[in-house]
C-alpha positions in Angstrom: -106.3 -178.5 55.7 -104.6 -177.7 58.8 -105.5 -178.4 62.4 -103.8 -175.3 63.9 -105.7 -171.9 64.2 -104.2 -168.9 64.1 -104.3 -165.3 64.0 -102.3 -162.3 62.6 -101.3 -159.4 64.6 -100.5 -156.2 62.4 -99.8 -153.1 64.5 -98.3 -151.4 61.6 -101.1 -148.6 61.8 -100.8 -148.3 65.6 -97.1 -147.6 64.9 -97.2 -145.4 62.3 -100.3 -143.3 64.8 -97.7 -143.6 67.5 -94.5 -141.9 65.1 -97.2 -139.6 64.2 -98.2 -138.8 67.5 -94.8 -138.4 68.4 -93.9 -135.9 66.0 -97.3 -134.0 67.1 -96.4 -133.8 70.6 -92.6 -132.7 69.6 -94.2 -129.5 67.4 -96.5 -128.7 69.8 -94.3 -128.7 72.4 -92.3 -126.2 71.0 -95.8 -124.1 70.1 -96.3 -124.3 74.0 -92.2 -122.9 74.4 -93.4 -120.2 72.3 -96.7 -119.9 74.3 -94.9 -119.9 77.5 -92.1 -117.3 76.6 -94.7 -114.8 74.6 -97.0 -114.8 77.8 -93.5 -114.6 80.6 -92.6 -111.5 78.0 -95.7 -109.5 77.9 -96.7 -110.3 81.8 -93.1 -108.7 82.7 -93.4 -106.1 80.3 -97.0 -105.2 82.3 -95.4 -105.7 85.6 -92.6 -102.9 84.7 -95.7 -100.8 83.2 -97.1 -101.1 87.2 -94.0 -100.6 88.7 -93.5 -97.7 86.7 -97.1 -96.3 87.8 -95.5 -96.1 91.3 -92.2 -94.9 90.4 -90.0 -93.3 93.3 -86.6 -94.5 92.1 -87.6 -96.5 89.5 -85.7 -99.8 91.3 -88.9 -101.9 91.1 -89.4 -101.5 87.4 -85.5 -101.7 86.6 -85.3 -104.7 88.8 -87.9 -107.2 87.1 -86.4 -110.0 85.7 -87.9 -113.6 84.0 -86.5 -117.0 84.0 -86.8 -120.2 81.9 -86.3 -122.7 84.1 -87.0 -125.7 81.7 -89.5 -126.2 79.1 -93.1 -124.6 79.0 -92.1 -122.8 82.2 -91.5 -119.2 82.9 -91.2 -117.3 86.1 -91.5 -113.2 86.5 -90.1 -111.4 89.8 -88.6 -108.5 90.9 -85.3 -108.9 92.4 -85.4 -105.3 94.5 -84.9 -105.8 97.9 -87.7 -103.9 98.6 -91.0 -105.5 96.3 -91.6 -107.9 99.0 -92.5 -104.5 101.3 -94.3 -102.8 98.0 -96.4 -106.2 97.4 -97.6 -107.2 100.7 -97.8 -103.6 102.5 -96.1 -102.9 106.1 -97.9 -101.8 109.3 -96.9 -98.0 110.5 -93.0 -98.2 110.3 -90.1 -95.9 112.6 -86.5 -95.6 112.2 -84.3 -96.2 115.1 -84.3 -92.9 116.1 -88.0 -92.8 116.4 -88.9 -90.9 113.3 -91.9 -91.9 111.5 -91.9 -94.0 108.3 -95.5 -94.5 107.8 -97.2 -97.2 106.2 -97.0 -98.9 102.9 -100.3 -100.3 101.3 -100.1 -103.0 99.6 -100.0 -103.0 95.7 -100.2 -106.7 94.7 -99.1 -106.0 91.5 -97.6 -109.3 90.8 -101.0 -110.9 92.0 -102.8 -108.7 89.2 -100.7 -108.9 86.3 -100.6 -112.8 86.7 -104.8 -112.7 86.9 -104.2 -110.6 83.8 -101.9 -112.9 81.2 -102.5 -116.3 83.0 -106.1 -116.8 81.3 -104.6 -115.3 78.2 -102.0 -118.1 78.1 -104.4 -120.9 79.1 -106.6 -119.9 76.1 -104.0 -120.2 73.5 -102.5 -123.6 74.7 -106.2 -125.0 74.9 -106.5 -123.7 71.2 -103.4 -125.9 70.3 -104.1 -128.6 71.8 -107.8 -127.9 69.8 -105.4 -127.9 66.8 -104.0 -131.1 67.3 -107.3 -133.2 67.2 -108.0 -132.9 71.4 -111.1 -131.9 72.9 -110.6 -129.9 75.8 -113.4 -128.7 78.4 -112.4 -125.0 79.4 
């Protein structure tokens, strides 16, 4: 009989849970890609829809554009000089001659569609993550 105790350590499950989790979190981060794109798709699509509601010119709705900065991000805006002004509204406007412009309400159009798809988005990621064994208070 021997005087020395001892003890075995076998993280062999841990490991394996750890590969596995792993590979989880690499599928499901390109299910949230795919989450992310869908939603930056369809929430330009609606911005261009209430763009086109207002149509003068048509520069607002021509002019939306998205961007995928890096992964599970995605950005819509309107690159017309002038969506800053539809957006936020001006005060009663003149030219320099005097001439009156009048004033612009504002439309917060970006503000609503983003109220629109943003809780659309959040849903689906919370039922992946749901998926993939997490429980998630929303």
């Amino acid at each position: 009989m021997s005087n020395v105790a001892s003890f075995k350590l076998d993280v062999s499950d841990l490991q394996e849970q750890l590969r596995q989790l792993r590979r989880d979190v690499a599928e499901a981060g390109g299910e949230v890609d795919a989450i992310v794109h869908e939603t930056t798709e369809a929430a330009a699509a609606g911005l261009q829809h209430e763009y086109t509601q207002h149509r003068v010119t048509g520069t607002l709705a021509t002019s939306v554009r998205k961007r995928y900065p890096r992964p599970g991000v995605g950005i819509v805006t309107s690159s017309a000089p002038h969506a800053h002004l539809f957006e936020d509204g001006t005060k009663a406007r003149s030219n320099k001659r005097g001439a009156n412009r009048g004033r612009m309400p504002k439309h917060r159009s970006i503000a609503r569609v983003a109220v629109q798809f943003r809780p659309q988005m959040i849903r689906k990621l919370v039922e992946l993550l749901k998926r993939y064994g997490f429980e998630v208070d929303a």
